[in-house]
N, C-alpha and C positions, 0 to 999 in steps of 0.2 A: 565500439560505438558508444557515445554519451546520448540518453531519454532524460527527459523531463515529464512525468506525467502526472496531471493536474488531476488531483480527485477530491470526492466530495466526504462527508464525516468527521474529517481529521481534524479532531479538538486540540490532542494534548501531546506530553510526550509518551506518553502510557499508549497512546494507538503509533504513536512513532514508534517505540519501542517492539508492538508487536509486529507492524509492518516487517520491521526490519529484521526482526525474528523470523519472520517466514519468507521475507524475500531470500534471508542468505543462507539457506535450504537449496536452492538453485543454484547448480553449480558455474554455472555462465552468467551469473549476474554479479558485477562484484561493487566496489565502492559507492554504497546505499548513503544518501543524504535524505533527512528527512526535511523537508521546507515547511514548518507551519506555517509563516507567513504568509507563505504562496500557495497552499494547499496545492503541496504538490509532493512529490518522490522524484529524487536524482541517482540516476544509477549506471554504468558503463554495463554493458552487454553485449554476448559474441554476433547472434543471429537471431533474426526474425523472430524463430521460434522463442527463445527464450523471452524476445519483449512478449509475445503471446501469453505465455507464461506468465508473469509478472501482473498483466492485465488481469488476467483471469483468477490468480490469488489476493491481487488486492479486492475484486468484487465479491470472492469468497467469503472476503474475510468482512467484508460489510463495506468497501471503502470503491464503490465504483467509480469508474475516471467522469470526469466533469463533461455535461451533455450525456451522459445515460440515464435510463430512468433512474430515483433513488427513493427505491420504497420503502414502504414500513420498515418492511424485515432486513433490508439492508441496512437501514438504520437501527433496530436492535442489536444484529450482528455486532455493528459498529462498538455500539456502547461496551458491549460483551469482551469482543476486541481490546478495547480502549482499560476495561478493569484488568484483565490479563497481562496487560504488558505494564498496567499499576505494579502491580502484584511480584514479575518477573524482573 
């Protein structure tokens, strides 16, 4: 199955980069697109669980899907994020 999922933070390719770093860490997730333009993440995936997955590590990681709260500290995360995958 192909997701599209629209989330909020995503500046550059340095938060692309770390996204995608930890999305493919998950073994059921596989061909990760990053969409800056569309603040979004493209990715095929086996089951349910795994889009769970995916959800829950991008909010982790400061980048929660668009219509959730986006506080403070998920916006730190984000930047934090975003230097990390500069870096990497």
């Amino acid at each position: 199955m192909k997701a599209t999922v629209k989330i909020q933070n995503l500046k550059c390719s340095g938060c692309g980069a770390t996204i995608t770093n930890n999305l493919s860490t998950i073994e059921t997730v596989k061909n990760i697109e990053i969409l800056l333009e569309e603040d979004a993440v493209r990715f095929d995936y086996e089951n349910e669980l795994a889009l769970g997955q995916v959800k829950k590590t991008l909010k982790k990681l400061g980048y929660p899907e668009q219509g959730e709260d986006n506080t403070l500290g998920a916006k730190a995360k984000s930047y934090v994020s975003c230097a990390i995958g500069k870096m990497s």
